[in-house]
Structures are given as structure tokens and as C-alpha cells.
Backbone as ProteinMPNN parsed JSONL, in Angstrom:
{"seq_chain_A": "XXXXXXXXXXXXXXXXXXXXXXXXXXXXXXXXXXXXXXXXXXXXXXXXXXXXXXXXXXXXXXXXXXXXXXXXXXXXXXXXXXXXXXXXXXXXXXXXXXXXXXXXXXXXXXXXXXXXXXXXXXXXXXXXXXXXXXXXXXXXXXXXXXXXXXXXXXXXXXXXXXXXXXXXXXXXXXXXXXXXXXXXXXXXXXXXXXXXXXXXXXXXXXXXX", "coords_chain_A": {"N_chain_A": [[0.846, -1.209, 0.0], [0.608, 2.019, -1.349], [1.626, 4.57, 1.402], [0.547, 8.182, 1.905], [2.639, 10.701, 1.136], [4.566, 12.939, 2.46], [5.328, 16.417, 1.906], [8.021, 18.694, 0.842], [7.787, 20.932, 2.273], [6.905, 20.311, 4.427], [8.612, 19.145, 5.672], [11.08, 20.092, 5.945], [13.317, 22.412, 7.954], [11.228, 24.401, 9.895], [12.147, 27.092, 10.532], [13.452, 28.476, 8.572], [12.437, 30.552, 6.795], [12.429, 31.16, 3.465], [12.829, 28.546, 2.664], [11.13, 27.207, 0.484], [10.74, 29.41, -1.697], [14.106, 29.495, -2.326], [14.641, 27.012, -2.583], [13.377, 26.144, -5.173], [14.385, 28.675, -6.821], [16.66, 27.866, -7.338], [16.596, 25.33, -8.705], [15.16, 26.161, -10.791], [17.355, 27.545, -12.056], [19.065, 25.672, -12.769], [17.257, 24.143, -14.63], [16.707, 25.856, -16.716], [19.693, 26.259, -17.571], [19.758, 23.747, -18.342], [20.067, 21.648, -16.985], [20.514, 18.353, -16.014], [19.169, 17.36, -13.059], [18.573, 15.529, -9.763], [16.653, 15.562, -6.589], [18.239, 14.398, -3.872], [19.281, 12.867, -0.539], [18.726, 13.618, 2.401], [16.409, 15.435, 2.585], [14.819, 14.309, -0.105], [15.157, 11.318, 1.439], [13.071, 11.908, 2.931], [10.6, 12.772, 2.251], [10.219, 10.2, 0.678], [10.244, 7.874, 2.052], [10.619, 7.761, 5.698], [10.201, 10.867, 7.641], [13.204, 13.118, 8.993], [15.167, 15.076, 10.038], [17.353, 17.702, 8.454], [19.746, 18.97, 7.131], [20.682, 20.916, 5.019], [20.66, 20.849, 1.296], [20.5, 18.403, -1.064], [21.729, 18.145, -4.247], [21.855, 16.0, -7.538], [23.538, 15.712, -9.898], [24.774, 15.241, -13.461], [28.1, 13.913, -14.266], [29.322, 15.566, -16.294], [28.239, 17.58, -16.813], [28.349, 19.424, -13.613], [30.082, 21.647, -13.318], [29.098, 23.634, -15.315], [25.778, 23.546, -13.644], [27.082, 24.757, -11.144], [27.869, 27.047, -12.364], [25.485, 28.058, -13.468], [23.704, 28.48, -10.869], [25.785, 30.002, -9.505], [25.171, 32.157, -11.447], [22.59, 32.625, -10.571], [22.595, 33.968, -8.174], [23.132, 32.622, -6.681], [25.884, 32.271, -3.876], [29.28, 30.373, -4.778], [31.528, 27.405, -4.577], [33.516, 25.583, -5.859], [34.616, 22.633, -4.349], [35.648, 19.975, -3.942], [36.625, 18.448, -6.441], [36.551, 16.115, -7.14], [33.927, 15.004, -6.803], [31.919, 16.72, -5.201], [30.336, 19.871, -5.189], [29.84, 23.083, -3.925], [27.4, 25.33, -2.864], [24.976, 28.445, -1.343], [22.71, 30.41, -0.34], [20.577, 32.434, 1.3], [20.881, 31.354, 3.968], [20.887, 28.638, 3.526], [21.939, 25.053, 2.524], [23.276, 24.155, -0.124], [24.243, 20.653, -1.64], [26.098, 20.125, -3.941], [26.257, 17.508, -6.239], [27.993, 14.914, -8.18], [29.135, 12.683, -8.28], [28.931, 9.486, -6.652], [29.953, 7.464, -4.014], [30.853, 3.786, -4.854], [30.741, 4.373, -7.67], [28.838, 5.54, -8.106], [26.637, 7.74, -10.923], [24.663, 10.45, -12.051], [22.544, 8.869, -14.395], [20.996, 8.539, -17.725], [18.782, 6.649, -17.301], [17.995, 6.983, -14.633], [17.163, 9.587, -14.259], [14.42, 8.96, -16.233], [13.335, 7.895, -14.536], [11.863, 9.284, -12.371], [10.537, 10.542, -9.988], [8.177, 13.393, -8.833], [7.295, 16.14, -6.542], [5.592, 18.522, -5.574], [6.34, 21.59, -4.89], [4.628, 25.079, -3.828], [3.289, 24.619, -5.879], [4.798, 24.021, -8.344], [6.995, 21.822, -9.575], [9.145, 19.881, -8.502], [12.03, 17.447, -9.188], [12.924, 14.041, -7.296], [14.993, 11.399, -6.593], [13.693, 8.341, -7.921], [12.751, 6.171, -5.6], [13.708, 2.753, -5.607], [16.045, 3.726, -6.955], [17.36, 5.056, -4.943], [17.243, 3.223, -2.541], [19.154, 1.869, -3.031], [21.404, 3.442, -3.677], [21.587, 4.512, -1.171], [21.963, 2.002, 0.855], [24.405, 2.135, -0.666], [26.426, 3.972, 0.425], [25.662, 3.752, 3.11], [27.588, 3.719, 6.204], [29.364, 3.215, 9.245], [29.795, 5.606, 10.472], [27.838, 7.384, 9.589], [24.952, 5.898, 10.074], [22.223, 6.663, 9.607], [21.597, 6.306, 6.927], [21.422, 3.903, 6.67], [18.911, 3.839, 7.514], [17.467, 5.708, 6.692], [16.927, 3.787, 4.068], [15.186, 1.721, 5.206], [13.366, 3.013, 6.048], [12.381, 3.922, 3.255], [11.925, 1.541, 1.94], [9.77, 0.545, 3.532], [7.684, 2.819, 2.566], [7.256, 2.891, 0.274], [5.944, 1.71, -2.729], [7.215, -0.618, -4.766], [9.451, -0.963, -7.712], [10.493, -4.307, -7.984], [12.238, -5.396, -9.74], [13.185, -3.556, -11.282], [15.024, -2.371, -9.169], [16.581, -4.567, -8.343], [17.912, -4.748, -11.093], [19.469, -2.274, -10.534], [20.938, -2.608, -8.45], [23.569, -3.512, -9.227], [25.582, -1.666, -8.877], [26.404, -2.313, -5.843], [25.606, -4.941, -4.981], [25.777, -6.715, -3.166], [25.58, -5.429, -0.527], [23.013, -3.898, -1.367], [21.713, -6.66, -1.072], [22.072, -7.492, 1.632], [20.304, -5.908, 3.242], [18.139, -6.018, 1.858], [17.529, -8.485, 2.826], [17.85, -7.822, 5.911], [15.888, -6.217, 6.334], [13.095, -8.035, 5.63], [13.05, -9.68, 7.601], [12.886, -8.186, 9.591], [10.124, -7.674, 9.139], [9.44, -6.21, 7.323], [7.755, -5.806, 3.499], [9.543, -7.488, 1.572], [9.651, -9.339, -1.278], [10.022, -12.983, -2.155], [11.11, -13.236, -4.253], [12.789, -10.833, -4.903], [15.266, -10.498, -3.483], [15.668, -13.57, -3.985], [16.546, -12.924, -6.687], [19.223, -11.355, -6.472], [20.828, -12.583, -5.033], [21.363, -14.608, -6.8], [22.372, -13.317, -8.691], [24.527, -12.867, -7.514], [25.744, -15.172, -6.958], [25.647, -17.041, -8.05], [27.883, -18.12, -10.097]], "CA_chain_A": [[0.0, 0.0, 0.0], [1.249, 3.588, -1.334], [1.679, 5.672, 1.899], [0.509, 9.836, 1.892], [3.538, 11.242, 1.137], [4.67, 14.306, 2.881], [5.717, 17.475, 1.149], [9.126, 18.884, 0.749], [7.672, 22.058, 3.179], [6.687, 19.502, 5.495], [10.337, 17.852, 5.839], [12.216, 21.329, 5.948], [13.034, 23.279, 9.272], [10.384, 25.43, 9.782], [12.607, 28.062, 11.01], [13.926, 28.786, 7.4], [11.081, 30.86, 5.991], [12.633, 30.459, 2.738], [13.392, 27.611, 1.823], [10.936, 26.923, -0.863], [11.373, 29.89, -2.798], [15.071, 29.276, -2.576], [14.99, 25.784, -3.935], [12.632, 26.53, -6.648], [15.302, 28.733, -7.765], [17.79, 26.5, -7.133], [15.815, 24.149, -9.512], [15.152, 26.548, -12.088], [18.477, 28.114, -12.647], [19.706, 24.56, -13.13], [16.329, 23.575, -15.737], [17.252, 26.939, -17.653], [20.785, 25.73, -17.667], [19.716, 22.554, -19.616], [21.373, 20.164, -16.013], [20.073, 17.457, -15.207], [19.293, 16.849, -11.679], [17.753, 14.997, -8.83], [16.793, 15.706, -5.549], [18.411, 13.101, -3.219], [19.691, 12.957, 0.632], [17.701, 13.648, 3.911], [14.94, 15.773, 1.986], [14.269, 12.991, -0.931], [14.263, 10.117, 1.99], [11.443, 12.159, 3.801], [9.544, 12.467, 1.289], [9.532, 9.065, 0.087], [10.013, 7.251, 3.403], [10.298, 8.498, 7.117], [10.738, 12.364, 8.199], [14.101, 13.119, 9.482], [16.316, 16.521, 10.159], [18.545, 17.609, 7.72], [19.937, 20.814, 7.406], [20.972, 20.85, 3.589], [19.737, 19.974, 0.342], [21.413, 17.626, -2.062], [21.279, 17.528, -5.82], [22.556, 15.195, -8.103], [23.846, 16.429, -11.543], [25.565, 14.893, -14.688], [29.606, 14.458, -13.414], [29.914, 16.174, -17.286], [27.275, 18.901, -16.107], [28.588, 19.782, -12.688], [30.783, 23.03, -14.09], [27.612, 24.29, -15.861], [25.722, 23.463, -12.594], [27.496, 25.609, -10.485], [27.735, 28.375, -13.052], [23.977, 28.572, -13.377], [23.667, 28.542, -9.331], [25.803, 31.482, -9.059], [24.467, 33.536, -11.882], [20.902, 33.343, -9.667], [22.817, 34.611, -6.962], [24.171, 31.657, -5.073], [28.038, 31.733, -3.253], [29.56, 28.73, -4.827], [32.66, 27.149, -4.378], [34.303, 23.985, -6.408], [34.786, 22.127, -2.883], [35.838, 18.909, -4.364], [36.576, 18.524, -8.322], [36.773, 14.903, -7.86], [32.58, 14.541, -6.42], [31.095, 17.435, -4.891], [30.913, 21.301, -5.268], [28.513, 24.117, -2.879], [26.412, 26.528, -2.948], [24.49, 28.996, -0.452], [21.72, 31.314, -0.37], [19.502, 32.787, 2.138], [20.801, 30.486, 4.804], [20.626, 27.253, 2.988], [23.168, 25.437, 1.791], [23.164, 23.18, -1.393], [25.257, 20.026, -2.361], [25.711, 19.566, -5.969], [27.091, 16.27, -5.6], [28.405, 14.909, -9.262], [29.883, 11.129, -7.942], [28.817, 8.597, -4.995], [30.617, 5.939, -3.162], [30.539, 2.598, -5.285], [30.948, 4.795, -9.17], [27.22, 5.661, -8.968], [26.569, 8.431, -10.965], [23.308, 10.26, -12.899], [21.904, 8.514, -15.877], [19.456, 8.951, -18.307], [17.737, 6.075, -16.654], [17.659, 7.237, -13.007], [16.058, 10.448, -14.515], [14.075, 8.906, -16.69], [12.65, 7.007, -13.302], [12.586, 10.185, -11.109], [9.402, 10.951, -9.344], [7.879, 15.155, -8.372], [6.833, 16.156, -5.78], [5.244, 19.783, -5.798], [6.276, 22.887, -4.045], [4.166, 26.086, -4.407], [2.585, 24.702, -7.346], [5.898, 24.03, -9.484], [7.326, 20.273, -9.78], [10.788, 19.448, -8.118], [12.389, 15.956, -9.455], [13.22, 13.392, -6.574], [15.456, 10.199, -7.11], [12.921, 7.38, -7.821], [12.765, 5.324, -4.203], [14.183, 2.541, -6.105], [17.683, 4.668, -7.281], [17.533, 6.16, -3.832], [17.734, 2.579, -2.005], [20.071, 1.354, -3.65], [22.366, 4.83, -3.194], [21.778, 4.805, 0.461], [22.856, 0.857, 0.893], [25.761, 1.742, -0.992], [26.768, 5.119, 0.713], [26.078, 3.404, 4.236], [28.666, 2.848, 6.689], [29.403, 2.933, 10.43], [29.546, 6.823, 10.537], [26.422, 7.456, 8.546], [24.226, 5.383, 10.322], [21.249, 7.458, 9.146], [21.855, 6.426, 5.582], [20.352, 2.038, 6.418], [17.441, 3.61, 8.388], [16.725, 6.263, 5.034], [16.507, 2.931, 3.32], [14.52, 0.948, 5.545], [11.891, 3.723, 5.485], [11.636, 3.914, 2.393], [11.446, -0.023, 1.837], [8.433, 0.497, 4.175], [6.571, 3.396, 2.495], [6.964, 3.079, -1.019], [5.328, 0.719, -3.705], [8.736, -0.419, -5.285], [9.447, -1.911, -8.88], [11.639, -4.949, -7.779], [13.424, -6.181, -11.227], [14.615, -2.33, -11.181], [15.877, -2.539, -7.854], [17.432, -5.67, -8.813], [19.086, -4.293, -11.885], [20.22, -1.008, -10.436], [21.827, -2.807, -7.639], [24.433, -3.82, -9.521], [26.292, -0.639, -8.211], [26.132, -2.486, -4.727], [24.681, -5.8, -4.884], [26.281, -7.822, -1.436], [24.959, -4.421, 0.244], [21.673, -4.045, -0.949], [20.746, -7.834, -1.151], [22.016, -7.098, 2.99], [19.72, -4.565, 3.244], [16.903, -6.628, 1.698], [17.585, -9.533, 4.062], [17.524, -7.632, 7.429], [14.254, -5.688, 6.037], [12.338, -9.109, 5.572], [13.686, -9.958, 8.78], [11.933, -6.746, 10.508], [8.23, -7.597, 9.124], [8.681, -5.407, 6.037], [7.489, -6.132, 2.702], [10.199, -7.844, 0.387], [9.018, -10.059, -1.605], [11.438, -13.889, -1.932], [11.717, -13.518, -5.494], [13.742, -9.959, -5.336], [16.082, -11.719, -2.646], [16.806, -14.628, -4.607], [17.232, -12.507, -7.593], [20.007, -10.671, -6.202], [21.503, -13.599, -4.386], [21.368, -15.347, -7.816], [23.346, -12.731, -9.665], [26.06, -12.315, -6.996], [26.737, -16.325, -6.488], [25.822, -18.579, -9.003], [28.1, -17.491, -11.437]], "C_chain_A": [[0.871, 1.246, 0.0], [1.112, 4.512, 0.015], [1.299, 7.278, 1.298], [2.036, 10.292, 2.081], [3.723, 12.848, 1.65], [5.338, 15.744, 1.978], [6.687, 18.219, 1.24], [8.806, 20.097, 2.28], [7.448, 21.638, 4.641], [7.989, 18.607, 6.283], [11.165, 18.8, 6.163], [11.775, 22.139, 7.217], [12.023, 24.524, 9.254], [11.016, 27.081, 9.731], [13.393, 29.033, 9.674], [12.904, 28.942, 6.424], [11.351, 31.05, 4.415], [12.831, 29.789, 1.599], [12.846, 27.111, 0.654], [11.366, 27.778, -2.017], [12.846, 29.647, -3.593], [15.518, 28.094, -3.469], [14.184, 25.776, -4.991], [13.975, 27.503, -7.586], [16.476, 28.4, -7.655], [17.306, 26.259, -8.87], [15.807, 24.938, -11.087], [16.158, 27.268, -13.039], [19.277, 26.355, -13.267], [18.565, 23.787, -14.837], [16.911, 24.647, -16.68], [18.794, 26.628, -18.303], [20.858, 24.486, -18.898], [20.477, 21.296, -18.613], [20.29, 20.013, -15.794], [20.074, 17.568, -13.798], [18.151, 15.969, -10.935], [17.722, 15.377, -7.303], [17.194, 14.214, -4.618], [18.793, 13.543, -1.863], [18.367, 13.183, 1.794], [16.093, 14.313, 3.339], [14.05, 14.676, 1.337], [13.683, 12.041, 0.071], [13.19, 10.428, 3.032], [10.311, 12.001, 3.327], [9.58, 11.05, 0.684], [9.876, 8.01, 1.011], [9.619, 8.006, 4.622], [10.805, 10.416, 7.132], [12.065, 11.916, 9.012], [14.734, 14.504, 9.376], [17.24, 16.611, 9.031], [18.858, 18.944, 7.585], [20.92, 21.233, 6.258], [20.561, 19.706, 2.228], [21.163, 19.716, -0.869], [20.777, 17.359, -3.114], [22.133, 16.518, -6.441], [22.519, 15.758, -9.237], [24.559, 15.456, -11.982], [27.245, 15.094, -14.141], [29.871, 15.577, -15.334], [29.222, 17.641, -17.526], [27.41, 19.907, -14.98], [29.165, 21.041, -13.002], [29.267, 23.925, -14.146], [26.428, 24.896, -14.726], [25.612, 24.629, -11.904], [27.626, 27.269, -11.271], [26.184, 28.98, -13.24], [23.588, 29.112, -12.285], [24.493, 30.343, -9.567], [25.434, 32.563, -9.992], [23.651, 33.339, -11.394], [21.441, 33.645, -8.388], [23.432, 34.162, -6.254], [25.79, 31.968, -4.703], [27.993, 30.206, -3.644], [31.049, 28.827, -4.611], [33.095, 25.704, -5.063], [34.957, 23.339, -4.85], [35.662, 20.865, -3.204], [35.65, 18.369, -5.499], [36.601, 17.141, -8.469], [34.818, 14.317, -7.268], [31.497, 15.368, -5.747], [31.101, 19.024, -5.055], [29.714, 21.734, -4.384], [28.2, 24.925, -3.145], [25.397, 27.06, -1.719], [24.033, 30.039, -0.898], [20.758, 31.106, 0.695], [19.316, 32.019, 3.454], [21.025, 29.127, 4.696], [22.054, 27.233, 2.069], [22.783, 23.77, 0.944], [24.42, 22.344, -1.808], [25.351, 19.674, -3.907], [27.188, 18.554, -6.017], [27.395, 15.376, -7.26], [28.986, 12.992, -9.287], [29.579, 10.799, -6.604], [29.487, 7.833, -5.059], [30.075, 4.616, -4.683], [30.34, 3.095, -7.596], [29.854, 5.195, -9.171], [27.264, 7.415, -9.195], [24.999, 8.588, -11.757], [23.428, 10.044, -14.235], [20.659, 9.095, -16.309], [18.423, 7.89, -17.573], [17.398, 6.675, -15.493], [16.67, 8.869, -13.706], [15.067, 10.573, -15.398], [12.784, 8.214, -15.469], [12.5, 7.954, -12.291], [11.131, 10.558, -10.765], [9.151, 12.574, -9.136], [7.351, 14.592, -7.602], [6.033, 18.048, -5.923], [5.515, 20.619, -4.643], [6.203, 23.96, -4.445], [3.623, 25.839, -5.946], [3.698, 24.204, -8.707], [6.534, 22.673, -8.923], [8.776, 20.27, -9.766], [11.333, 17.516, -8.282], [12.986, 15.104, -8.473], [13.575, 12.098, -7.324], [14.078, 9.465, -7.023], [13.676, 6.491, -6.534], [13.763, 4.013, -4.719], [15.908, 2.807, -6.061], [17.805, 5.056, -5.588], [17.695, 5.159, -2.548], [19.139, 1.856, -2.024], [21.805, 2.759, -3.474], [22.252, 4.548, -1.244], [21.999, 2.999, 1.288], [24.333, 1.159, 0.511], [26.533, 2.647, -0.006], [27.086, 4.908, 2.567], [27.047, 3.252, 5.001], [28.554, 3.439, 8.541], [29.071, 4.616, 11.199], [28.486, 7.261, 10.273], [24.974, 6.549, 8.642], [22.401, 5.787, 9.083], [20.741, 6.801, 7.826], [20.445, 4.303, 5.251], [19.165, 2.74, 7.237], [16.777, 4.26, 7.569], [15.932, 4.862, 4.326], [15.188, 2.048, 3.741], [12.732, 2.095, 5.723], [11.184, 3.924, 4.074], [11.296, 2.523, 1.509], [9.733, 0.031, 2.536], [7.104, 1.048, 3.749], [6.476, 3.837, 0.84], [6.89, 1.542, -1.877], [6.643, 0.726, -4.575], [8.517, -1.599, -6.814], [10.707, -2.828, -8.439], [12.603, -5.773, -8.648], [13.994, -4.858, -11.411], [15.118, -1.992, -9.942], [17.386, -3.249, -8.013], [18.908, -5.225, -9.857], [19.755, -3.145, -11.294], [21.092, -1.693, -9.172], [23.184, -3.285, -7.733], [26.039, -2.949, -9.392], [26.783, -1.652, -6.725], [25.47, -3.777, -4.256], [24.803, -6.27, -3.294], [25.36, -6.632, -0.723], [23.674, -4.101, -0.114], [20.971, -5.47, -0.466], [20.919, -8.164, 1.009], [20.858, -6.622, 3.631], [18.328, -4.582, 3.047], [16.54, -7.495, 2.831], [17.285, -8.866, 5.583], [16.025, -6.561, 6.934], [13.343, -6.735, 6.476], [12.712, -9.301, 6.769], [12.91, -8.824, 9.955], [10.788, -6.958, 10.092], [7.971, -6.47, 8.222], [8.66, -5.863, 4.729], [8.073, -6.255, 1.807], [9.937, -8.827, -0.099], [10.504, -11.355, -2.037], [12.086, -13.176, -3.174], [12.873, -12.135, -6.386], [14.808, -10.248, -4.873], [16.586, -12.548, -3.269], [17.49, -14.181, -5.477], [18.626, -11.91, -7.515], [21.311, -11.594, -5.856], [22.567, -14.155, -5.865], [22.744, -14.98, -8.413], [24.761, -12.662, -9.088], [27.016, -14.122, -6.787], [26.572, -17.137, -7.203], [26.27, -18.044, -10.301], [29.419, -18.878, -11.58]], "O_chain_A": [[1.639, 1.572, 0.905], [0.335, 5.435, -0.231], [1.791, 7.564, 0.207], [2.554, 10.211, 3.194], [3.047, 13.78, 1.214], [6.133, 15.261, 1.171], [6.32, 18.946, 2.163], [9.581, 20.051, 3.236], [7.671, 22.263, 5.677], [8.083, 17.745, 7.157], [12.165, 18.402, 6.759], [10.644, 22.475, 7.569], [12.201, 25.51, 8.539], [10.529, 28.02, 9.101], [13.827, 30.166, 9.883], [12.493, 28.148, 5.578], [10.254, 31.122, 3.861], [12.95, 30.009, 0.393], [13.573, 26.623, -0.212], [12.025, 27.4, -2.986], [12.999, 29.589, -4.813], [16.249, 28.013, -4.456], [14.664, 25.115, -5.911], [14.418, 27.169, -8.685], [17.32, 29.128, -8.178], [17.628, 26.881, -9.882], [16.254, 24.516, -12.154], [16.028, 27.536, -14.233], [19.995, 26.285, -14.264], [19.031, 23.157, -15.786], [17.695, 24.194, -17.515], [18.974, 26.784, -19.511], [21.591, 24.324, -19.873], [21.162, 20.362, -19.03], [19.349, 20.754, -15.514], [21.146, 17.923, -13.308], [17.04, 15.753, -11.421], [18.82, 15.503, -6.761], [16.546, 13.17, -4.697], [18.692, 14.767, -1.781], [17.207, 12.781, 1.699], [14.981, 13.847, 3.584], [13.013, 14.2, 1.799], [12.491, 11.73, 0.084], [12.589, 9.637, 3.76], [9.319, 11.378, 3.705], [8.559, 10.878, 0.019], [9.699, 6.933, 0.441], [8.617, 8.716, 4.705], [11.776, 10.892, 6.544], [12.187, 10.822, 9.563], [14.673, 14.962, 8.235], [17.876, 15.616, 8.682], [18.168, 19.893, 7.957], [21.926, 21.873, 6.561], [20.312, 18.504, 2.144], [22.143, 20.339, -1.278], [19.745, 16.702, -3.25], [23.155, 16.186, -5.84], [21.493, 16.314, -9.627], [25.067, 14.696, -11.158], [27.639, 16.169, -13.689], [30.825, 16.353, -15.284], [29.616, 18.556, -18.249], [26.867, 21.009, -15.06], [28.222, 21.82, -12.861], [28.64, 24.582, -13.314], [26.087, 26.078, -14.674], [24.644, 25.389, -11.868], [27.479, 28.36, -10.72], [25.861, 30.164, -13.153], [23.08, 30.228, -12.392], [23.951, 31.437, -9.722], [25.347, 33.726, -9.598], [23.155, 34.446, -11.603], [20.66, 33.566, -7.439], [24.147, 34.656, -5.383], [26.709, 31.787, -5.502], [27.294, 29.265, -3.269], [31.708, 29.86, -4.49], [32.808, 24.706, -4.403], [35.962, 23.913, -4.43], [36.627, 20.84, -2.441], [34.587, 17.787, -5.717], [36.662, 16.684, -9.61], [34.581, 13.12, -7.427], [30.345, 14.942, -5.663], [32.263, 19.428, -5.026], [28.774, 20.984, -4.123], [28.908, 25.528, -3.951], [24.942, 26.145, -1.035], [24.638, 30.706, -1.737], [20.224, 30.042, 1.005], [18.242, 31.896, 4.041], [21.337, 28.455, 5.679], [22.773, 28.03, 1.465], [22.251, 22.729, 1.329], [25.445, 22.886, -2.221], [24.657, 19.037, -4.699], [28.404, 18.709, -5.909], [26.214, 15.143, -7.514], [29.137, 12.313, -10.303], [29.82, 11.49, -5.614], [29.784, 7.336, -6.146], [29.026, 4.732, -5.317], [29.959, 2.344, -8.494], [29.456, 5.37, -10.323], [27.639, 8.24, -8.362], [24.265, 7.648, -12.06], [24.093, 10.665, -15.064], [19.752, 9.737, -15.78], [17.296, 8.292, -17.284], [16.191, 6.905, -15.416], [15.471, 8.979, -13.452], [14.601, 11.683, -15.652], [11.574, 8.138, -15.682], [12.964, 7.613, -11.203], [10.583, 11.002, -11.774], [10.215, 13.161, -9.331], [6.964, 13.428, -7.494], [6.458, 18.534, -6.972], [4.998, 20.408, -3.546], [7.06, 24.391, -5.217], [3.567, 26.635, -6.883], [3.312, 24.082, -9.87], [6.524, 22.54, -7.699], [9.508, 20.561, -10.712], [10.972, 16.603, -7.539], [14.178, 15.342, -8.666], [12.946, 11.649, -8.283], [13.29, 9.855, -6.162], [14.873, 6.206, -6.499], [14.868, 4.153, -4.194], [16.75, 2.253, -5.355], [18.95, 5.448, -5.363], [18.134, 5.67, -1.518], [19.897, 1.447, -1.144], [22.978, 2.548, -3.168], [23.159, 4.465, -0.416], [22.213, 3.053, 2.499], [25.299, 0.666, 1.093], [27.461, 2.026, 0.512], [27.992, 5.403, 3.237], [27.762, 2.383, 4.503], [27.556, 4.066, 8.898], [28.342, 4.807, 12.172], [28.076, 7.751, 11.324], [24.131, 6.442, 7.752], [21.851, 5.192, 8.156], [19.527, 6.749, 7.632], [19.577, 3.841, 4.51], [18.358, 1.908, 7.652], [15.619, 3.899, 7.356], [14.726, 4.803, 4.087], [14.321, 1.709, 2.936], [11.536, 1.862, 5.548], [9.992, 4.043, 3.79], [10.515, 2.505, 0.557], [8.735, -0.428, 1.982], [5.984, 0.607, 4.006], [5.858, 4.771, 0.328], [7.593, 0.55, -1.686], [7.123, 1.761, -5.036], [7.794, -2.585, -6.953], [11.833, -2.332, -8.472], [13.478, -6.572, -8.313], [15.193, -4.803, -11.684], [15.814, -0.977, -9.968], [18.56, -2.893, -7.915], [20.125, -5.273, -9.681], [20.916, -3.081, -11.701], [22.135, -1.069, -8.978], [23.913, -3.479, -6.76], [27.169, -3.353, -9.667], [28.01, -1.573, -6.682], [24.812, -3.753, -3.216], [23.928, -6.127, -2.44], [24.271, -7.049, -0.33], [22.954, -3.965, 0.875], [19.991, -5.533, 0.276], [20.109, -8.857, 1.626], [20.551, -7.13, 4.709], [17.477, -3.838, 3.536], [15.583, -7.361, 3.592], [16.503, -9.439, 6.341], [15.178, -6.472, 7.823], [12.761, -6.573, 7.549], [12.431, -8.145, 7.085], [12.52, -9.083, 11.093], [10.014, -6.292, 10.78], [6.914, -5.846, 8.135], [9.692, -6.502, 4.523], [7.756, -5.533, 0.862], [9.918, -9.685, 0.784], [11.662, -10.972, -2.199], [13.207, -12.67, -3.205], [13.432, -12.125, -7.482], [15.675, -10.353, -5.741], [17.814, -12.598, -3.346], [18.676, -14.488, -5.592], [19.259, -11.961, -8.569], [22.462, -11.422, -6.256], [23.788, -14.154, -6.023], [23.751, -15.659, -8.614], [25.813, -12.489, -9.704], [28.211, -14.341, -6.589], [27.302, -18.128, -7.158], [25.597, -17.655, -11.255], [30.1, -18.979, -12.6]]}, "name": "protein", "num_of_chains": 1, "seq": "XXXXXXXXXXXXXXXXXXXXXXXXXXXXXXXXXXXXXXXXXXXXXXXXXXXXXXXXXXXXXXXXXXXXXXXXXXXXXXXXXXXXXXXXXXXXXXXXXXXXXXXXXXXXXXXXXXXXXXXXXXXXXXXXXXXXXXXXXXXXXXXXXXXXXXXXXXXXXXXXXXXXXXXXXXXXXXXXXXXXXXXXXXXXXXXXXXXXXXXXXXXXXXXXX"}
């Protein structure tokens, strides 16, 4: 069963009056631009699993887009900074501060598929692109680790509150397989809804070769 999904305004500190306008033009200096992006990190897994704190918003861009990116960002005004030329660069406005994140952990970067699979959500009436739940488990299995706790409990919420296609799970996990098909296993294991036959599939691909 599809969960009521909450709304980006609903996930963001109240105290940052704001923040929609800001990421709207975020969003639209980057559509004008002609970049790709996705919304992903603590915002994305609120909206398509559990609420959680976060106190910056993360895009995902093209690693051959990122330049462009950041040049769009600060002609609408933003402070940017090339932070990291080998996976992330920043940006800030009005309090808020923006990752434009270009490379994750495990080679994953954006495709035409992942934004061909990318879900909206609406704020103020205008349509912001979120990783498909899907892309966005599979990123936060891989990205996991001992520091980053946060990152397996993103996942397991949104295992819980989204209607998932599990042959594109399957295939996209190929970024990460041992770690999501983990990830599947202690889910099922908690009384949430994985079904065997994404499980074996995964199993399949990583050991009977």
C-alpha cells in the first residue's frame, strides 16, 4: 500500500522561511541551464520514506554537467565554491546550503535512466524531481557505513513506504549488490514487505556465477 507522502515544506526546518522559494530557484536556474538533476539525501528520503532533520539539500547532476551546474547557481545569486573537483561542489543562499554532488561511493553516478525514473513532488505549485525510491535505495545501501548510520534507516523507510518496482531494484543494484541484497535480508527480517523472489534474484546474480 502507497503511503501519503509528505511534502518537501513539510520535511524542511520550519525556522527557514525560505526555503521553498530558494529551492525553486535552485531548480530553475539549473532547468534553464539545460542540467540534469535529482533531488536526493535527507529531503528525498522524507519524502519518500520516514521524516528526518537535515539541514541541507542535495542535488545530483551529470559528473559532465557539474561546471555548468554551479555556473547557473551562481548567476541566480548563489556563493559557490568547487569544494571537491573529484565529487562534490557548494552553494548557499539565504541560509541554505546546497550540495551539488556529481559522484557517490561505489561509481554511482546520474543517468538517463535514473532520470528517466525520477518521481515530483510539488512545491508552491511548481514540480521538483526526486530520485525514484528505487535509485535512492540502492544509493543509500551503498553510501552506508558505520559513521552514517542514518543512511540504512533512510533505506529501511523507504522499503516500508513506497510501492517499489523490484526487477529495477534488482538491476540497479548492480552498483552495490552484497549491500543491498544485505539490506533486503535484514528488512524481511523486521516484518517489512520484500518479496522472496527480489532476494533470490540478487543472491542469484552475486553467487551462481
Amino acid at each position: 500500500m502507497q503511503l501519503e507522502r509528505p511534502t518537501l515544506l513539510d520535511v524542511w526546518p520550519g525556522q527557514i522561511k525560505d526555503f521553498g522559494r530558494t529551492l525553486l530557484e535552485a531548480v530553475a536556474a539549473l532547468e534553464d541551464a539545460d542540467v540534469s538533476y535529482l533531488l536526493i539525501g535527507g529531503l528525498a528520503s522524507s519524502v519518500l520514506g520516514r521524516p528526518r532533520s537535515t539541514e541541507d539539500v542535495d542535488l545530483l547532476v551529470k559528473p559532465e554537467q557539474a561546471d555548468r551546474a554551479l555556473e547557473a547557481l551562481a548567476k541566480a545569486g548563489f556563493e559557490t565554491e568547487r569544494t571537491n573537483p573529484d565529487w562534490i561542489y557548494k552553494a548557499r543562499r539565504d541560509e541554505i546550503d546546497f550540495d551539488v554532488i556529481f559522484w557517490l561511493k561505489g561509481g554511482i553516478t546520474l543517468d538517463d535512466e535514473m532520470v528517466a525514473r525520477a518521481v515530483t513532488t510539488e512545491l508552491d505549485g511548481q514540480a521538483v524531481r526526486l530520485m525514484s525510491p528505487e535509485d535512492l535505495v540502492v544509493v543509500k545501501a551503498v553510501v552506508h557505513d558505520e559513521q552514517s548510520p542514518r543512511h540504512w534507516h533512510d533505506a529501511l523507510g523507504i522499503l516500508a513506504a513506497s510501492r517499489l518496482d523490484w526487477d529495477y531494484l534488482a538491476e540497479r543494484s548492480r552498483h552495490g549488490a552484497r549491500r543491498v541484497l544485505g539490506l533486503l535480508v535484514y528488512a524481511q527480517a523486521d516484518d517489512l514487505v520484500v518479496p522472496d523472489h527480489a532476494i533470490r534474484s540478487l543472491y542469484r546474480a552475486i553467487y551462481d556465477q
